[in-house]
PDB file with SEQRES, HELIX, SHEET and CRYST1 records, atoms N, CA, C and O in Angstrom:
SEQRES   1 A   85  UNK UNK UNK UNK UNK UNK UNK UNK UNK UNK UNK UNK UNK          
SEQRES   2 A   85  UNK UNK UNK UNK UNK UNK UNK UNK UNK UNK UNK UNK UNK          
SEQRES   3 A   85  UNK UNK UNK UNK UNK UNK UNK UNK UNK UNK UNK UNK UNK          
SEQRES   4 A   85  UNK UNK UNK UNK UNK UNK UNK UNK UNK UNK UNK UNK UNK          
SEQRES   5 A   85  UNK UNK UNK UNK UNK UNK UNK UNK UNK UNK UNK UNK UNK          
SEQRES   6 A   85  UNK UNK UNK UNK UNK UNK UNK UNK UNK UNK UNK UNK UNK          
SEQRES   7 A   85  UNK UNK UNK UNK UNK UNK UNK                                  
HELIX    1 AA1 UNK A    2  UNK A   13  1                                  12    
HELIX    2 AA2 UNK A   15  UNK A   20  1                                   6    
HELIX    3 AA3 UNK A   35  UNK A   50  1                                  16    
CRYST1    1.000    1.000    1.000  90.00  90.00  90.00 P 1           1          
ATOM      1  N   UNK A   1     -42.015  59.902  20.749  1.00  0.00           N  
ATOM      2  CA  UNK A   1     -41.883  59.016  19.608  1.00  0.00           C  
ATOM      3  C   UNK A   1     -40.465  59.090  19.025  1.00  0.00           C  
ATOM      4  O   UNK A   1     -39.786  58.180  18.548  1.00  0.00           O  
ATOM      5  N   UNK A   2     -40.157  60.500  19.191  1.00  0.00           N  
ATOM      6  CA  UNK A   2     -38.466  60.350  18.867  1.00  0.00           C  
ATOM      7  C   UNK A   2     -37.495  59.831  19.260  1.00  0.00           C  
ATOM      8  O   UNK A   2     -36.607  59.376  18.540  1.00  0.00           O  
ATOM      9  N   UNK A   3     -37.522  59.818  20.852  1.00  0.00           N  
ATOM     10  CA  UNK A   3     -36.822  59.301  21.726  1.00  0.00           C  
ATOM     11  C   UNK A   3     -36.874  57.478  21.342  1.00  0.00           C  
ATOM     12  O   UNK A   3     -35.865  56.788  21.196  1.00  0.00           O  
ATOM     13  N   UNK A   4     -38.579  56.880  21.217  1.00  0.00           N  
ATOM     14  CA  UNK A   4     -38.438  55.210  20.818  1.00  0.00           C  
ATOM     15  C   UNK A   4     -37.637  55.167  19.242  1.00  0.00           C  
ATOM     16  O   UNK A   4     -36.842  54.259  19.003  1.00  0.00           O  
ATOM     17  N   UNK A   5     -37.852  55.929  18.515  1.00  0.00           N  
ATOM     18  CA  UNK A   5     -36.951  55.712  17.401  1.00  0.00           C  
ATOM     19  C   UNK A   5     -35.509  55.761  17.643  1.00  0.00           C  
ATOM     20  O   UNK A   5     -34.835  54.800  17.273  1.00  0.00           O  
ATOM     21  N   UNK A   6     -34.974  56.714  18.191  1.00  0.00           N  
ATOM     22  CA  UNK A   6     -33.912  56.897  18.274  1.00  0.00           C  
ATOM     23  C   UNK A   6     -32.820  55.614  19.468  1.00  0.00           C  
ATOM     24  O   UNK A   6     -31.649  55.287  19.273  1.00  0.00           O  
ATOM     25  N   UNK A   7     -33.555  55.247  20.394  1.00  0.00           N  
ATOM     26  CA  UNK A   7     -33.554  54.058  20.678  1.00  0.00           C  
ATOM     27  C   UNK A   7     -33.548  52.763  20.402  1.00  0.00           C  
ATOM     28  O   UNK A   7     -32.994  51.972  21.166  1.00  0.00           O  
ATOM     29  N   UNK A   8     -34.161  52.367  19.273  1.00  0.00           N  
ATOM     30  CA  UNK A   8     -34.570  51.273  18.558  1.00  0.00           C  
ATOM     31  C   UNK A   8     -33.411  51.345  17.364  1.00  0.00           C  
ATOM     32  O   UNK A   8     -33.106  50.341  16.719  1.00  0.00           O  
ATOM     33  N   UNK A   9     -32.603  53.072  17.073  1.00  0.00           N  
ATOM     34  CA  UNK A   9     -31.602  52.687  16.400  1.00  0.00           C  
ATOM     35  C   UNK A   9     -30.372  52.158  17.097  1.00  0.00           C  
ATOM     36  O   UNK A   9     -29.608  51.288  16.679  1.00  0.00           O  
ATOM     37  N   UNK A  10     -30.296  52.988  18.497  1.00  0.00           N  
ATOM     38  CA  UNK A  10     -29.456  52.337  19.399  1.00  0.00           C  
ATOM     39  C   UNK A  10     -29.510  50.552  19.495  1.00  0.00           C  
ATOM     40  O   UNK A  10     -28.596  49.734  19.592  1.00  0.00           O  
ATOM     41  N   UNK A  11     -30.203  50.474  19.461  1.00  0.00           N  
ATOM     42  CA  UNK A  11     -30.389  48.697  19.745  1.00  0.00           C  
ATOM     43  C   UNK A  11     -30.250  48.231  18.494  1.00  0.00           C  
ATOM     44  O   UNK A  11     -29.754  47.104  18.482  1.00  0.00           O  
ATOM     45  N   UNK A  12     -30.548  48.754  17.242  1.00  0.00           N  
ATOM     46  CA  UNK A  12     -30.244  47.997  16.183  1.00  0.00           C  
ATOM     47  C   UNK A  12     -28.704  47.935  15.723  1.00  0.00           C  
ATOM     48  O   UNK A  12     -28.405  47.118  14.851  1.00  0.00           O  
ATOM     49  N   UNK A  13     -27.832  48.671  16.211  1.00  0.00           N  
ATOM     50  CA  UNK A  13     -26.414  49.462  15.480  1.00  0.00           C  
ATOM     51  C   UNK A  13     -25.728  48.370  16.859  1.00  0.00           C  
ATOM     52  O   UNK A  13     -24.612  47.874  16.709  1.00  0.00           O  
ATOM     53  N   UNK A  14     -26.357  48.167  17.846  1.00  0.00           N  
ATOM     54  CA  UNK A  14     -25.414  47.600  18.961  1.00  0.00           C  
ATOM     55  C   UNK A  14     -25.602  45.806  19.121  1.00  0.00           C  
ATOM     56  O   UNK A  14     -24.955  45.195  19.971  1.00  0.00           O  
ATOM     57  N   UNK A  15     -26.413  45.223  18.335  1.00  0.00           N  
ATOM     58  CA  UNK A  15     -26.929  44.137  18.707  1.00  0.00           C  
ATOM     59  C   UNK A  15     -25.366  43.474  17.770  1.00  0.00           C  
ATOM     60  O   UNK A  15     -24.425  43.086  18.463  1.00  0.00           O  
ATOM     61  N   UNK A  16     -25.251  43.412  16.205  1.00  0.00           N  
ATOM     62  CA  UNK A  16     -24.314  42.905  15.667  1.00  0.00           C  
ATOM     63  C   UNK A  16     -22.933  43.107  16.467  1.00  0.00           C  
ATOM     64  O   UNK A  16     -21.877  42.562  16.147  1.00  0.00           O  
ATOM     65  N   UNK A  17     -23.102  43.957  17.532  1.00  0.00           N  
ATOM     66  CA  UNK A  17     -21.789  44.273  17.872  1.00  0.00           C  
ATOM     67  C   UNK A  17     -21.933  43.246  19.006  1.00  0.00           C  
ATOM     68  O   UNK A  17     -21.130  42.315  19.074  1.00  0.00           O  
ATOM     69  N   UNK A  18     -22.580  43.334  19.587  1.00  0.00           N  
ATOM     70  CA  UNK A  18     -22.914  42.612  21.193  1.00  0.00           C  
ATOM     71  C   UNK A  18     -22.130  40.489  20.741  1.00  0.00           C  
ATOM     72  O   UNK A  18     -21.493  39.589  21.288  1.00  0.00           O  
ATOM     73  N   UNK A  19     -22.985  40.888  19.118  1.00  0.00           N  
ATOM     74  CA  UNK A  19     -22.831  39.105  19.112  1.00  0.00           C  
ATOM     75  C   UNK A  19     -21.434  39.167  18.691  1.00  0.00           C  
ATOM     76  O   UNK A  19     -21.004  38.113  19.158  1.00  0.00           O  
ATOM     77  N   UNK A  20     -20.666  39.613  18.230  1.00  0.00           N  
ATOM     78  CA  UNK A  20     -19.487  39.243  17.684  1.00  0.00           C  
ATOM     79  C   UNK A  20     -18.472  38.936  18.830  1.00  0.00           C  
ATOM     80  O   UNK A  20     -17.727  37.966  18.684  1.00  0.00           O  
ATOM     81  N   UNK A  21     -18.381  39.784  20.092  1.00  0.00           N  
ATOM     82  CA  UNK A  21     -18.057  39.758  21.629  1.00  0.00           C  
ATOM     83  C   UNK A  21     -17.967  38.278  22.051  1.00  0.00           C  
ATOM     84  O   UNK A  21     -19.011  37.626  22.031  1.00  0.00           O  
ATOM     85  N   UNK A  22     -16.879  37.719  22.410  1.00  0.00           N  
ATOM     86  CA  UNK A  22     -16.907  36.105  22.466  1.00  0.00           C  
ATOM     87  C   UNK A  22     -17.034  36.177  24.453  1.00  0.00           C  
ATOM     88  O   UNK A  22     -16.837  37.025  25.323  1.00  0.00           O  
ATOM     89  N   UNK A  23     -17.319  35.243  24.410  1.00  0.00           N  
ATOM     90  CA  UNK A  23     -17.367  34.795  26.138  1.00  0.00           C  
ATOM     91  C   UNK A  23     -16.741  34.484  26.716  1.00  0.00           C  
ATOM     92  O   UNK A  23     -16.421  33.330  26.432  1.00  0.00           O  
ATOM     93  N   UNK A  24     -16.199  34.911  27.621  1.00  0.00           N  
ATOM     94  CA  UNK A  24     -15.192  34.072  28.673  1.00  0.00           C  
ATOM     95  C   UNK A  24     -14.591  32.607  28.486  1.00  0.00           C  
ATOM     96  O   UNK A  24     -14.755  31.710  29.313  1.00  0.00           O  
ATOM     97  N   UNK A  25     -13.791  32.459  27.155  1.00  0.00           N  
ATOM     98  CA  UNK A  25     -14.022  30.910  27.536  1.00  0.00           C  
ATOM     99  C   UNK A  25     -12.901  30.005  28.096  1.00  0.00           C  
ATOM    100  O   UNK A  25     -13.026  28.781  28.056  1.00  0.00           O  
ATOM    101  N   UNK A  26     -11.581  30.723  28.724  1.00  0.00           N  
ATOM    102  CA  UNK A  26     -10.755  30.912  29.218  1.00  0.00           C  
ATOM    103  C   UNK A  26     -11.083  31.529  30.702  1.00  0.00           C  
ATOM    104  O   UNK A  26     -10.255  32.142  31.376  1.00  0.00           O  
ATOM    105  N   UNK A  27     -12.104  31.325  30.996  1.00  0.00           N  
ATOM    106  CA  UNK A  27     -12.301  32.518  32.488  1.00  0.00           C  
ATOM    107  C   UNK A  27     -11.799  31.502  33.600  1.00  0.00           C  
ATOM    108  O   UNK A  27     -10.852  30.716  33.625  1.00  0.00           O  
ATOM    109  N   UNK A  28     -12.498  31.725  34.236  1.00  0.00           N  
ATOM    110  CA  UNK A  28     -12.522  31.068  35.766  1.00  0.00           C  
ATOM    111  C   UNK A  28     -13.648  29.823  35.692  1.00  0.00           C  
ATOM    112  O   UNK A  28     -13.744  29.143  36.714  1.00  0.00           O  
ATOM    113  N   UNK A  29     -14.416  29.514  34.673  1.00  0.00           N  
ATOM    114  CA  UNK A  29     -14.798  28.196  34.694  1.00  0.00           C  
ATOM    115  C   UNK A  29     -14.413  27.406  33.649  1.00  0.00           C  
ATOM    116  O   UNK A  29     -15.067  26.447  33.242  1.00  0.00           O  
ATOM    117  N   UNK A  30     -13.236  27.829  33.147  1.00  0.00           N  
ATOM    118  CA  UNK A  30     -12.506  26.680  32.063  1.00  0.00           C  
ATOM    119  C   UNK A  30     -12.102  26.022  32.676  1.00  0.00           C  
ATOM    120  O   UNK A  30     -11.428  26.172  33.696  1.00  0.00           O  
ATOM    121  N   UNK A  31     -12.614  24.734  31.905  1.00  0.00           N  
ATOM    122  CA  UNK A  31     -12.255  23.460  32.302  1.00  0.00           C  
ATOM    123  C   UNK A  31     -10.698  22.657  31.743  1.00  0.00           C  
ATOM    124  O   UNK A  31     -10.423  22.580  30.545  1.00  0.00           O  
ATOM    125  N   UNK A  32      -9.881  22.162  32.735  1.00  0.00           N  
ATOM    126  CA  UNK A  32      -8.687  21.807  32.752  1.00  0.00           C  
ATOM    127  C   UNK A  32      -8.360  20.894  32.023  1.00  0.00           C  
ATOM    128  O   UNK A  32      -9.375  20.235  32.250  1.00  0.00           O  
ATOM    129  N   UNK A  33      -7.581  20.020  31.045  1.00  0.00           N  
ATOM    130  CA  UNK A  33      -7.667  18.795  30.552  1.00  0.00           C  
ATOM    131  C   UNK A  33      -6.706  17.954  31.618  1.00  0.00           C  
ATOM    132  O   UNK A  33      -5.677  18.313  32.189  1.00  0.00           O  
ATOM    133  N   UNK A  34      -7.297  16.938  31.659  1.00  0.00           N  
ATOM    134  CA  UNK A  34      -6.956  15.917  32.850  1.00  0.00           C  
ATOM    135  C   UNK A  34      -6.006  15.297  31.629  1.00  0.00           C  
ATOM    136  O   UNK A  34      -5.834  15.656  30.464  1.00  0.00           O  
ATOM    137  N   UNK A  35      -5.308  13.874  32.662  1.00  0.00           N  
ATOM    138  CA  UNK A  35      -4.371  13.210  31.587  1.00  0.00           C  
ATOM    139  C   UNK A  35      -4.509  12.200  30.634  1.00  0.00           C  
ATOM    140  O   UNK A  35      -3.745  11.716  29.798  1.00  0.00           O  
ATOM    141  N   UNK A  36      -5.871  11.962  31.021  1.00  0.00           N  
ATOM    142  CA  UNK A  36      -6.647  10.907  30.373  1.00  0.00           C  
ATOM    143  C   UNK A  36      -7.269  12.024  28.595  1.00  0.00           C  
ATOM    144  O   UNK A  36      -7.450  11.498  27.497  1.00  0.00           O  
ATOM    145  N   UNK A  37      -7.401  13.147  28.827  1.00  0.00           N  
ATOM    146  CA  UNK A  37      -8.233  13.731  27.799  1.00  0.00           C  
ATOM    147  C   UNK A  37      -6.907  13.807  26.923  1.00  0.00           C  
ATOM    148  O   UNK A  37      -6.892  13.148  25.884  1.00  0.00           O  
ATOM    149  N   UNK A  38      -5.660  14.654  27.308  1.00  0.00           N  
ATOM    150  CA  UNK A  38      -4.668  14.490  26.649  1.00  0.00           C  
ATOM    151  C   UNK A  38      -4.240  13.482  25.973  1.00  0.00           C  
ATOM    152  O   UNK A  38      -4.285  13.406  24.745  1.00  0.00           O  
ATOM    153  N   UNK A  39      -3.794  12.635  26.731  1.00  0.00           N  
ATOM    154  CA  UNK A  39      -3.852  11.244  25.777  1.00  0.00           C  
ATOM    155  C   UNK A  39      -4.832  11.006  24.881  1.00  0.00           C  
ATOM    156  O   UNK A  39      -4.590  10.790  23.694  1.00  0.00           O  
ATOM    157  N   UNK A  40      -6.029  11.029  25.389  1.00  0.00           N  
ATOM    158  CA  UNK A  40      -6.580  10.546  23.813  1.00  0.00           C  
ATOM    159  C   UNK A  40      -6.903  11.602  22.989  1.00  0.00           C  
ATOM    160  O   UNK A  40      -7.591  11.226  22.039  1.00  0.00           O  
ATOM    161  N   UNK A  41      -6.631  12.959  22.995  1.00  0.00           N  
ATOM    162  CA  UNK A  41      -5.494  13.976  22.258  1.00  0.00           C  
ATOM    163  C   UNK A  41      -4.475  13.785  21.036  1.00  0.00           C  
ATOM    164  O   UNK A  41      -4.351  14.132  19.861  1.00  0.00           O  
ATOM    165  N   UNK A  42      -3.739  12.933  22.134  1.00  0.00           N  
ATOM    166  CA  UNK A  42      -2.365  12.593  21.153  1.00  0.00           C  
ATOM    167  C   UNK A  42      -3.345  11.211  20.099  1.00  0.00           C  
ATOM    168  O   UNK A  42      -3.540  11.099  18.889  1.00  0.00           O  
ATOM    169  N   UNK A  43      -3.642  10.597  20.968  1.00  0.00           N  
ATOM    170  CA  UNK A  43      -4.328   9.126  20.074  1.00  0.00           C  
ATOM    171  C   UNK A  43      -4.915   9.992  18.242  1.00  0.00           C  
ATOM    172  O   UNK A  43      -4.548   9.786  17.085  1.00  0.00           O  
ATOM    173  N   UNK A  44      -5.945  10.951  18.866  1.00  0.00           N  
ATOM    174  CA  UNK A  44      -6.757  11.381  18.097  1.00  0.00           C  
ATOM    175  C   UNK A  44      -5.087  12.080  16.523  1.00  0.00           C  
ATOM    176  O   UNK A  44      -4.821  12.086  15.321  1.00  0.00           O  
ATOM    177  N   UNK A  45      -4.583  12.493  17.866  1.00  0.00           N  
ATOM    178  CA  UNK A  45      -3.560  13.165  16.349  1.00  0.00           C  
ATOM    179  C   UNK A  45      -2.985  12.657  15.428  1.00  0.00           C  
ATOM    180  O   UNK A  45      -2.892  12.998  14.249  1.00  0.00           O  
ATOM    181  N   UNK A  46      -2.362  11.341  16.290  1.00  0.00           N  
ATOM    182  CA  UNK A  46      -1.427  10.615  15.439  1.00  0.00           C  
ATOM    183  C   UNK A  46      -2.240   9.903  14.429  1.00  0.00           C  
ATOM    184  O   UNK A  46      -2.061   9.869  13.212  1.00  0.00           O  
ATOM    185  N   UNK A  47      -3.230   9.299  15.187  1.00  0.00           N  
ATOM    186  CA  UNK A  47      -4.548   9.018  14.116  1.00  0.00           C  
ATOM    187  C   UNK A  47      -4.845   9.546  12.697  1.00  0.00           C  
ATOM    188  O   UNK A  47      -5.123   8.789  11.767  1.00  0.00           O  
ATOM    189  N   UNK A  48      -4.776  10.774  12.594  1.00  0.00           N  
ATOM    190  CA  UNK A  48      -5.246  11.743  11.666  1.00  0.00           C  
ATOM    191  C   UNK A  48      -4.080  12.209  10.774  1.00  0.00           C  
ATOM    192  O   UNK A  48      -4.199  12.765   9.682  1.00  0.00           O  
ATOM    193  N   UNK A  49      -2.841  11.870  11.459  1.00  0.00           N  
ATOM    194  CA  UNK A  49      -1.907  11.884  10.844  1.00  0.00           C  
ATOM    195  C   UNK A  49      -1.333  10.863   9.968  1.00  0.00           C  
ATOM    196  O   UNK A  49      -0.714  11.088   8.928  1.00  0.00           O  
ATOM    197  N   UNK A  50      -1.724   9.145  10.738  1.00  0.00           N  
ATOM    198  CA  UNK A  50      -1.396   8.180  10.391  1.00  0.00           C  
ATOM    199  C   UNK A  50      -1.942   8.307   8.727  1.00  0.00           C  
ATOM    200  O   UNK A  50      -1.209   8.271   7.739  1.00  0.00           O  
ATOM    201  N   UNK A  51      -3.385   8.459   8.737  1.00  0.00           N  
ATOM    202  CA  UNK A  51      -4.407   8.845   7.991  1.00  0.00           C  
ATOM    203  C   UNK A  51      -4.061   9.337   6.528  1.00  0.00           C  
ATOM    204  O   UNK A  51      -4.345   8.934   5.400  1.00  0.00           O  
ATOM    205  N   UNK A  52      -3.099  10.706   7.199  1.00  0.00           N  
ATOM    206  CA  UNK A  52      -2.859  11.524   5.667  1.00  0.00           C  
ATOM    207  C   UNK A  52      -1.667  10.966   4.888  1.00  0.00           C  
ATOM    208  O   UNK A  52      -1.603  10.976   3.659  1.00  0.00           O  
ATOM    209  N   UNK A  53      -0.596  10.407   5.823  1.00  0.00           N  
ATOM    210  CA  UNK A  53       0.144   9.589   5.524  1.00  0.00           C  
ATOM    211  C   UNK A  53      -0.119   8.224   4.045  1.00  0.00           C  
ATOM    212  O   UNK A  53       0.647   7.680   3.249  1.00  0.00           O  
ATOM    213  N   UNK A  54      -1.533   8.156   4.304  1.00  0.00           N  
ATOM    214  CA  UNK A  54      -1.851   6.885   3.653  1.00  0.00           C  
ATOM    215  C   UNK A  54      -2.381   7.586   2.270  1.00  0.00           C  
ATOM    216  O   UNK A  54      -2.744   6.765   1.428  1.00  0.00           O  
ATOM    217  N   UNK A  55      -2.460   8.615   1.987  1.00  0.00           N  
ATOM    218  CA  UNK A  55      -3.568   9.543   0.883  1.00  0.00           C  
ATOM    219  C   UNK A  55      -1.988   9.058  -0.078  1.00  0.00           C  
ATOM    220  O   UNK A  55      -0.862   8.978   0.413  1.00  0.00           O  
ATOM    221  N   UNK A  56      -2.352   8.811  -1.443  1.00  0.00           N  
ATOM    222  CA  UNK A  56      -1.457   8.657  -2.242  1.00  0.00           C  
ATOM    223  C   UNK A  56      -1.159  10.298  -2.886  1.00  0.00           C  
ATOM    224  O   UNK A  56      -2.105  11.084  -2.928  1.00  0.00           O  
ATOM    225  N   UNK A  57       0.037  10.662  -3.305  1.00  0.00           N  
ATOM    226  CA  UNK A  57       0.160  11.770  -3.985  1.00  0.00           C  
ATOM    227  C   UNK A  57      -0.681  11.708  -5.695  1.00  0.00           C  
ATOM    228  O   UNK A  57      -0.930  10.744  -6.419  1.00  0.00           O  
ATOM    229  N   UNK A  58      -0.920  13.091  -5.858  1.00  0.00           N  
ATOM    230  CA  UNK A  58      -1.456  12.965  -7.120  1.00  0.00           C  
ATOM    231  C   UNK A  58      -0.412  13.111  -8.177  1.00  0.00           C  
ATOM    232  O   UNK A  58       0.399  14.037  -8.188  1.00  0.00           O  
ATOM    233  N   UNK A  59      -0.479  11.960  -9.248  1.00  0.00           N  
ATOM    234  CA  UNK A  59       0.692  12.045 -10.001  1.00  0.00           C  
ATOM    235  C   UNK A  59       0.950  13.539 -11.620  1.00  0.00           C  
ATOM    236  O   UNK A  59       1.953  14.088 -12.076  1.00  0.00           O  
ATOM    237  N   UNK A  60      -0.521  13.631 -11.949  1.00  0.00           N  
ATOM    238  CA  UNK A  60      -0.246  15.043 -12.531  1.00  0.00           C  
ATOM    239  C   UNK A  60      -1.341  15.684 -12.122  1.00  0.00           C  
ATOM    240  O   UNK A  60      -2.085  15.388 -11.186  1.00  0.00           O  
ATOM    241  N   UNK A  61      -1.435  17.015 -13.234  1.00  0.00           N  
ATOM    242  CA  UNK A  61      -2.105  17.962 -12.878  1.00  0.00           C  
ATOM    243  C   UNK A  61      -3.546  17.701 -13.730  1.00  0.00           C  
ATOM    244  O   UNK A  61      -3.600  17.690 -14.960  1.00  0.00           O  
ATOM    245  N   UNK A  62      -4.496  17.531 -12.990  1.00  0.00           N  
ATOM    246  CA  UNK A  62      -5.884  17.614 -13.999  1.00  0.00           C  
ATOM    247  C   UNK A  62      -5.886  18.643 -14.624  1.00  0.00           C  
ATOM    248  O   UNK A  62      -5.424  19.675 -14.138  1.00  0.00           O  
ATOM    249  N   UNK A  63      -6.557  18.572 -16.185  1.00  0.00           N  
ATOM    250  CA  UNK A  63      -6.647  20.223 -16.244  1.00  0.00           C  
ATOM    251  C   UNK A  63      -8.553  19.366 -17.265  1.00  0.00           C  
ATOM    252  O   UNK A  63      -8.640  18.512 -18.148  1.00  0.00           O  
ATOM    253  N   UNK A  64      -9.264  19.884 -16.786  1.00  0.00           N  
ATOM    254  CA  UNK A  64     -10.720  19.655 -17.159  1.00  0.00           C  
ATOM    255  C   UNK A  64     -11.188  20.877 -18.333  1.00  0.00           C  
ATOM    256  O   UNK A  64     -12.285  20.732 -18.872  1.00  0.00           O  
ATOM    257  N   UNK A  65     -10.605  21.687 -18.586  1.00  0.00           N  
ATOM    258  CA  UNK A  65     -10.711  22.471 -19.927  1.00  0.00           C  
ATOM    259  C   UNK A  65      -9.319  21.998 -20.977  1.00  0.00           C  
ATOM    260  O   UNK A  65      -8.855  22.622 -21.931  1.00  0.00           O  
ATOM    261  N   UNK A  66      -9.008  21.054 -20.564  1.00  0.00           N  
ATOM    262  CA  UNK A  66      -8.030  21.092 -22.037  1.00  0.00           C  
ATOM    263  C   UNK A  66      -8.187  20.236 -23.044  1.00  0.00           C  
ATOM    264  O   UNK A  66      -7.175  19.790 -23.585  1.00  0.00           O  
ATOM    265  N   UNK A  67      -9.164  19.937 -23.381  1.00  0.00           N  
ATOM    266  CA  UNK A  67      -9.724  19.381 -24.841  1.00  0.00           C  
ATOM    267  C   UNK A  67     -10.436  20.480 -24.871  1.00  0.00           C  
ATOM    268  O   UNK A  67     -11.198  20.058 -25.740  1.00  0.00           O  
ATOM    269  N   UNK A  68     -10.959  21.860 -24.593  1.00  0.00           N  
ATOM    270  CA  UNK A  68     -11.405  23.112 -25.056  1.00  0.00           C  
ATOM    271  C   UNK A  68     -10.547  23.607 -25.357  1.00  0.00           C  
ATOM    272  O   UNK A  68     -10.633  24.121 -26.472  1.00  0.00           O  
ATOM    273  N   UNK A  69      -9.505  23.743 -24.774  1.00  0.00           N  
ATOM    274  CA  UNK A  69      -8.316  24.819 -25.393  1.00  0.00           C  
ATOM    275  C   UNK A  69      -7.513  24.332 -26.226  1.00  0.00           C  
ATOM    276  O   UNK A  69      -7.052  23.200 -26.078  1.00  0.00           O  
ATOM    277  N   UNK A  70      -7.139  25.294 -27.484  1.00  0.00           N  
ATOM    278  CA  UNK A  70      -6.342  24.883 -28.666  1.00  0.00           C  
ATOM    279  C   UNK A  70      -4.983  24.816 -27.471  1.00  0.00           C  
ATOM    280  O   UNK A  70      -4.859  25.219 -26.315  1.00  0.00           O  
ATOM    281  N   UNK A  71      -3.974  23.991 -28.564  1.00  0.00           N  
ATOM    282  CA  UNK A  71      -2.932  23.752 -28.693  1.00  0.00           C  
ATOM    283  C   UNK A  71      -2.132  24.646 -28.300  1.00  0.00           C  
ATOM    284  O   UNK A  71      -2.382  25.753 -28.778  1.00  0.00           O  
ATOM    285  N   UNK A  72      -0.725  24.571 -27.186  1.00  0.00           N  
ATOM    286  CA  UNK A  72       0.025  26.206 -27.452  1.00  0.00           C  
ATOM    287  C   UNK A  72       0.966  26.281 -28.328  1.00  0.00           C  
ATOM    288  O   UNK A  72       1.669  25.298 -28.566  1.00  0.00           O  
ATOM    289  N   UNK A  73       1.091  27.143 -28.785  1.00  0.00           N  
ATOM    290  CA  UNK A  73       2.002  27.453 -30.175  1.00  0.00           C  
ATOM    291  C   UNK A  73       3.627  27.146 -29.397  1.00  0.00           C  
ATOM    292  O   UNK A  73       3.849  26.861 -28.220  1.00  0.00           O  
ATOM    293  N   UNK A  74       4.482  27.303 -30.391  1.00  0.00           N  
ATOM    294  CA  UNK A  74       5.411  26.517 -29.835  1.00  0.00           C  
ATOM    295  C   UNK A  74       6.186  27.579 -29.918  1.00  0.00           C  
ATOM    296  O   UNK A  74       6.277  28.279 -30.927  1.00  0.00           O  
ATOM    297  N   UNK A  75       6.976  27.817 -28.534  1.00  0.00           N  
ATOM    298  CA  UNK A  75       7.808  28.987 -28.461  1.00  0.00           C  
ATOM    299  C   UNK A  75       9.283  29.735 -29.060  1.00  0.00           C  
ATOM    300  O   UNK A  75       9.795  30.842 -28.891  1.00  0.00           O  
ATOM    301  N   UNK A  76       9.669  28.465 -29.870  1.00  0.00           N  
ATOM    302  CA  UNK A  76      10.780  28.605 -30.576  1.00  0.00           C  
ATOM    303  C   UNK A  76      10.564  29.272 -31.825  1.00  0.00           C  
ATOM    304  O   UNK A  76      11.536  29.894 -32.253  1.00  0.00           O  
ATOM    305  N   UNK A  77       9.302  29.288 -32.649  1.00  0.00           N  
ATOM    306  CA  UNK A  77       8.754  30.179 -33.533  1.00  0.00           C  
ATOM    307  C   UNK A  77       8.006  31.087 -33.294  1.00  0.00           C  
ATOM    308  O   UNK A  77       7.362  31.188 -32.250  1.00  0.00           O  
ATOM    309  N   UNK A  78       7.989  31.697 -34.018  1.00  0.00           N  
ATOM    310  CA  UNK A  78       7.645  33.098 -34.314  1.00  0.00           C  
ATOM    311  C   UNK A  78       6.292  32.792 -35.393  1.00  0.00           C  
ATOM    312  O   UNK A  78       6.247  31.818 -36.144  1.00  0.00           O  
ATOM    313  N   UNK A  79       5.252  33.818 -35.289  1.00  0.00           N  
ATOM    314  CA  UNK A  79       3.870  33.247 -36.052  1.00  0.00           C  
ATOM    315  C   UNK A  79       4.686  34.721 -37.221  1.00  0.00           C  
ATOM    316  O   UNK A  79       5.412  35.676 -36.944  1.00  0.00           O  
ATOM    317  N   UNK A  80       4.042  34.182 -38.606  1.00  0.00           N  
ATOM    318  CA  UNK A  80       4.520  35.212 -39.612  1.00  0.00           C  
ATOM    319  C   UNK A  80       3.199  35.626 -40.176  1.00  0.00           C  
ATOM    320  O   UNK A  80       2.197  34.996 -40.513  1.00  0.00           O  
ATOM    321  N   UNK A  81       3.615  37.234 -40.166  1.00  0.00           N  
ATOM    322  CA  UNK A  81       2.333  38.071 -40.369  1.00  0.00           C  
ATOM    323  C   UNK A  81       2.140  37.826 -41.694  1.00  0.00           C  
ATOM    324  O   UNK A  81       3.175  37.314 -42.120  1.00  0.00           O  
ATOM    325  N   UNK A  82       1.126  37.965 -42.774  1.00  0.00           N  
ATOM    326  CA  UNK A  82       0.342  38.431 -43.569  1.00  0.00           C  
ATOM    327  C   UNK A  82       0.941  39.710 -44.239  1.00  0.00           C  
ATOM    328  O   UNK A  82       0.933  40.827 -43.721  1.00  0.00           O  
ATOM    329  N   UNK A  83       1.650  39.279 -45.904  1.00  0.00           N  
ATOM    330  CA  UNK A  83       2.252  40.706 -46.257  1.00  0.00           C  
ATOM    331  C   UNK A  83       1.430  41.428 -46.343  1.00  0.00           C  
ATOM    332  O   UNK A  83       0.363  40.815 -46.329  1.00  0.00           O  
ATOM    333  N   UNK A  84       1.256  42.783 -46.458  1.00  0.00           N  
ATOM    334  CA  UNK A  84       0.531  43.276 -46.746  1.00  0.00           C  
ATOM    335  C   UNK A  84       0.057  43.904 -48.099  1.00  0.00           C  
ATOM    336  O   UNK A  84       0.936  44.028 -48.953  1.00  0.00           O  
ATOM    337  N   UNK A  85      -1.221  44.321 -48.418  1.00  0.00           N  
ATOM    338  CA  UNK A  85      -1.314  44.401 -50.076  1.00  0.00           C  
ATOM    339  C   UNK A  85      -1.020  45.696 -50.572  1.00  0.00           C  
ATOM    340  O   UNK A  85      -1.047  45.914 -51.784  1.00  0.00           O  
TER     341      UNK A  85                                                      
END                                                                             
């Protein structure tokens, strides 16, 4: 019974490891890109590029908490303390 426990930790401590291990996918049955896949490669890029090209820039900065936040004090003054009594 010790031996199946102690086993069953073996298999539990090795399984996360087993999956992280990637596969051959570069081996000896990777498949080559012909010149036809390339090209429509490039199609696909320039595409996606044409694309971002067209996104207008954003002209300022949102800020979605600033009607919550007070005002900032203005840095050329100085806040004046409270004499004391």
């Amino acid at each position: 019974m010790k031996n199946f426990v102690t086993a069953m930790m073996v298999v539990a401590i090795a399984t996360p490891a087993y999956a992280q291990m990637s596969p051959n996918l570069a081996g000896p049955g990777a498949k080559l890109k012909t010149d036809v896949d390339v090209q429509q490669e490039q199609e696909r890029e320039s595409g996606f590029k044409s694309g971002l090209s067209k996104i207008p820039d954003s002209k300022a900065k949102v800020d979605p908490w600033g009607n919550v936040r007070s005002a900032p004090a203005p840095s050329n003054q100085t806040q004046a303390r409270p004499a004391p009594k």
